[in-house]
N, C-alpha and C positions, 0 to 999 in steps of 0.2 A: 333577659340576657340572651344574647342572639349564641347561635353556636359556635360561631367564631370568636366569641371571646368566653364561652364554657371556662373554668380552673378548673382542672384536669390535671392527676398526677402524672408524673413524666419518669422514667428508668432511664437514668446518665450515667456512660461510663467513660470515664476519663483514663487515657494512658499519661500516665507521667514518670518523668525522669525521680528517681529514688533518691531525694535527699535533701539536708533539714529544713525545713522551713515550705516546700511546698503544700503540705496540707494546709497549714495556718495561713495560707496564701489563699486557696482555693475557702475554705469558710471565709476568710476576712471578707472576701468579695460577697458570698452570699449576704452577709449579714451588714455590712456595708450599704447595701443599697435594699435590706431589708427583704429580702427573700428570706423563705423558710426551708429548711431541711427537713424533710422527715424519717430519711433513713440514710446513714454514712457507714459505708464500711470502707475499707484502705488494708491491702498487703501489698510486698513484695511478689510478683509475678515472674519475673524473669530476673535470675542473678547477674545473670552471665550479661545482660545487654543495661544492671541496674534500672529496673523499670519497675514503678509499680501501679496496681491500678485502684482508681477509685469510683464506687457504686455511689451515688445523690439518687435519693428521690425526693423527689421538689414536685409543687402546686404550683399552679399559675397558667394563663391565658396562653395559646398559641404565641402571641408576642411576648411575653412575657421569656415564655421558655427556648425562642429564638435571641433573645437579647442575654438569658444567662450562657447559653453556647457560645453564643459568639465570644461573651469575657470570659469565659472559661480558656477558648480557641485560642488567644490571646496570651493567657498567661505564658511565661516561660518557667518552667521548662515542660510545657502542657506538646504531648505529640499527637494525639487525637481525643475529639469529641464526639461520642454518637450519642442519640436519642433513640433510645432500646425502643422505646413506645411508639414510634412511628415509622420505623426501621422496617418494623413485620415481626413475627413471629420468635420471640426470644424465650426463655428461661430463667424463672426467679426463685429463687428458694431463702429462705432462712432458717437457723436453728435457734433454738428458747430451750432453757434449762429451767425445768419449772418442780419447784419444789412442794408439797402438799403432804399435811400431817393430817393425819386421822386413824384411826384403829375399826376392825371389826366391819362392819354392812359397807360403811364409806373407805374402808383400803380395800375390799372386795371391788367395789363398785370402780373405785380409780385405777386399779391394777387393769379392769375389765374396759373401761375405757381407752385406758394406755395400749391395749391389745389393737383395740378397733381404729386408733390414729397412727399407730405400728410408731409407738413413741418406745424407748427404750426406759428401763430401769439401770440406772448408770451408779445409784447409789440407794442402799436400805436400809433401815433402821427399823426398830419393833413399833416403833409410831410413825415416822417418817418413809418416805420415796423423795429421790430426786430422777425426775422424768426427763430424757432427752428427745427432744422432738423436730423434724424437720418437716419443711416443705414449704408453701407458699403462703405467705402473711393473713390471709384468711382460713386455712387451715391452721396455723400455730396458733392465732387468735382465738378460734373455736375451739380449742384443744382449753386454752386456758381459763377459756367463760367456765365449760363444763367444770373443769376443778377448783373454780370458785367455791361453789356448792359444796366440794369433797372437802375440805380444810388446804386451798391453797395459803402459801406461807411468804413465796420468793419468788421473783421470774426475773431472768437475765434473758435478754435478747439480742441474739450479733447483726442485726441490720439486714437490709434483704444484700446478695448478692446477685449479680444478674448477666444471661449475655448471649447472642444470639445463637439461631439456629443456625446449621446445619455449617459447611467446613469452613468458612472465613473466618479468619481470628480480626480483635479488634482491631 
């Protein structure tokens, strides 16, 4: 496989106009033509101008991830598309609430952990923790291998959020 057609994950953010039926718009297409998503997150960003934005991270070939921009570009009421990953230098973070039961050497050990990934205790229990954790999908990840081992129980994950550096807004 030459490296021009590498799959390769992509960070997309969509600005779109706030209202019903544009998300199911935006997935109907990936899934339409059989692309995959592997992280969607969606809020309201602006009230005042009714805008909200949407985070895709999607696989696929350089063509591939030119051909979902472009129908993305397309859709209405779609006001811009970038490609965080080829942009330069952007910022991704995500949060996971990861819950892990255990008592004694292993809540030692997971509280000692929690300390070293500066994950929060957001809820406790005399056998339980429920851990708040941010940062970049390889850190939340390795945060929750580790509490494998400790008696994890639950993990909720809010998708990456993502968006460039320095003063340009999307």
């Amino acid at each position: 496989m030459s490296k021009d057609s590498a799959i390769v994950a992509h960070t997309i953010s969509v600005l779109v106009a706030n209202e019903p039926g544009i998300l199911a718009r935006v997935v109907g297409l990936f899934s339409g033509r059989g692309y995959n998503i592997e992280s969607l997150t969606v809020a309201e960003t602006n009230a005042k101008e009714s805008q909200s934005r949407i985070t895709i991270v999607t696989k696929g070939t350089p063509m591939i991830i030119e051909q979902i921009k472009a129908q993305l570009d397309r859709l209405v009421p779609v006001y811009r598309v970038r490609d965080l990953t080829v942009e330069g230098p952007h910022i991704e973070r995500e949060l996971a609430l990861v819950k892990v039961k255990g008592v004694g050497e292993k809540r030692v050990e997971a509280l000692r952990l929690a300390d070293v990934f500066r994950a929060k205790v957001i809820d406790a229990k005399s056998d339980s923790f429920v851990f708040e954790v941010t940062g970049n999908t390889d850190k939340v990840q390795t945060f929750i291998g580790l509490m494998e081992a400790l008696g994890l129980v639950d993990v909720v994950r809010t998708g990456i959020v993502a968006m460039s550096r320095g003063g340009e807004a999307l």
